[in-house]
N, C-alpha and C positions, 0 to 999 in steps of 0.2 A: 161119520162126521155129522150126520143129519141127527142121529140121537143127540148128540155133543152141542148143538145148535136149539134142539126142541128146550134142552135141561138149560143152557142157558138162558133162553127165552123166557122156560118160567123162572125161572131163579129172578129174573131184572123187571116181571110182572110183580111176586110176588114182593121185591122189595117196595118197588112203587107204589103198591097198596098200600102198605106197610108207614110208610115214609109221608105218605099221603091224607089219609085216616088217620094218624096217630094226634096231627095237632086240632081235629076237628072236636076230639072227646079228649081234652085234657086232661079232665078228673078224674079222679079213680081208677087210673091207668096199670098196670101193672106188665109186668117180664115173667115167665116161668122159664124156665129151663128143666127139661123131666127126660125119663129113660126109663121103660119099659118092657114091656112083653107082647108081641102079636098070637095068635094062634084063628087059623082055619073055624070059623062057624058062626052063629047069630047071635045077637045080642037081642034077648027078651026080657019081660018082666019075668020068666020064670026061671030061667039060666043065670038070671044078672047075681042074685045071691049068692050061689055056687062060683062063676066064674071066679073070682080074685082064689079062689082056695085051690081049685083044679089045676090054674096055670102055675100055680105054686108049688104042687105037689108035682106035677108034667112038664115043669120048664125043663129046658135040653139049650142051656146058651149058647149052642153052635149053630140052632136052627132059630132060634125067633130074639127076635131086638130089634129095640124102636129108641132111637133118641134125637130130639128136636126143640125149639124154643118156639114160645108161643106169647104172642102181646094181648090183653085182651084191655077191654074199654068200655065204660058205663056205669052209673048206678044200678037199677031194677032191671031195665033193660038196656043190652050193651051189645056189645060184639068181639068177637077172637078171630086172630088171624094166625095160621099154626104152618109151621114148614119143618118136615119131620126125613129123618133119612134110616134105614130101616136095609142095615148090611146083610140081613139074611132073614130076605120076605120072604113069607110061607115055607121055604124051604132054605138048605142054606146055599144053593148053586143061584139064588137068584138075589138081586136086592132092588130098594125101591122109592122115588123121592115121592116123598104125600106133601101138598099143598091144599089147606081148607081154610074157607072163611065163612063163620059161621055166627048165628043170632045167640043170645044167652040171654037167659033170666036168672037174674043172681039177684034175693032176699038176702039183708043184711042182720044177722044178728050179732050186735060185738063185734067178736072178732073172728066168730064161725061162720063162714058164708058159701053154704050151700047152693047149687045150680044145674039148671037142664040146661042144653045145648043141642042147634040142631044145622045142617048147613051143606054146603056144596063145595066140591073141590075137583082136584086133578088126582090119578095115581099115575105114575111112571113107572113101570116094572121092567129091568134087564136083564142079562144074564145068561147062562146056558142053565136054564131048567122048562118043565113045564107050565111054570108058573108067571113066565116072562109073556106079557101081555103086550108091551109099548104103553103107552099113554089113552088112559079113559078118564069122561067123567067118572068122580063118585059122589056119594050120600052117604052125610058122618048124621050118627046122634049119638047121645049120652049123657051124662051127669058128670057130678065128684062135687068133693066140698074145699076150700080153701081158711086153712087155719093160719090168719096171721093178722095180731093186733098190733104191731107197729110195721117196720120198713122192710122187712125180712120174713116170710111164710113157710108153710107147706103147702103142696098142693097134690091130690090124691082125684085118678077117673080114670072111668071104666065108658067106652064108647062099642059101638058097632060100625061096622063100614059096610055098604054096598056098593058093588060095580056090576052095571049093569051089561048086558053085552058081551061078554069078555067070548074072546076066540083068540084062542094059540095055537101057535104057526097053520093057518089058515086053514084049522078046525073049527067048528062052529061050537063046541065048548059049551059049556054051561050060559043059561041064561043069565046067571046073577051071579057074583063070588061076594062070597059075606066073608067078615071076618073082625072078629073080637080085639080091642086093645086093651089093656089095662096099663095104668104109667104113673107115677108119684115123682114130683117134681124141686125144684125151688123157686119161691115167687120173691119178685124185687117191686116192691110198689113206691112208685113216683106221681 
């Protein structure tokens, strides 16, 4: 019951962000809706080229999948707010609700509008596996670009996640669990 109560807790945080922030940056609003790939490791400038081709060649759709909608908001600089649910985190015995809100810098050219991103959130991990954590902070970054010159897009990124801390079932665990997403979406801009 107390997991059942944390998830809705943040579920009724994250709308009220949501619901909150949306009418302060009116302009250049937009909805994605995307579905993706998680996998185990870091996202650097040296892996970031390689990763989209590996999890491509290495996806196993019983063990990794991500899908979520995300609002973002601003010209040059803006903000996203992204609440993702993810049936078989890390492993497939476990799954996990991600909540991040995060800064963007998004340069407009046309109708290709490339961006970094970087920000703070919650993971909530359950399950019977090793990978069920409970609920920690985490640290998103990433990129991706969004191709869409009227009301209707694509949108295409490649992020990192840390969690710092992490201890399962009251093992002291890894300092830090990293882990890669890659995700391609649909954007609806209003």
């Amino acid at each position: 019951m107390l997991i059942r109560s944390r998830l809705a807790t943040l579920l009724f945080t994250a709308m009220l962000a949501i619901c909150c922030v949306r009418p302060a940056f009116a302009e250049n609003a937009d909805l994605t809706l995307f579905g993706g790939i998680q996998h185990q490791g870091k996202l650097t400038f040296q892996s970031a080229p390689g990763s989209a081709s590996n999890f491509v060649q290495n996806f196993n759709p019983r063990t990794f999948g991500v899908f979520g909608a995300q609002i973002s908001h601003g010209k040059l600089l803006g903000g996203e707010h992204t609440l993702e649910y993810a049936p078989n985190f890390i492993d497939s015995k476990s799954k996990a609700l991600i909540y991040h809100s995060n800064l963007r810098v998004q340069p407009s050219f046309s109708f290709v509008k490339p961006y970094g991103t970087a920000g703070i959130g919650v993971v909530h991990s359950g399950g019977n596996s090793l990978s069920s954590f409970g609920t920690k902070f985490a640290f998103n970054y990433g990129g991706g670009v969004t191709l869409a010159g009227g009301p209707i897009g694509v949108n295409m990124d490649v992020r990192g996640y840390a969690v710092p801390k992490v201890s399962i079932i009251g093992f002291a665990g890894q300092q830090r669990m990293d882990f890669v997403q890659v995700t391609t979406g649909v954007v609806f801009r209003f």
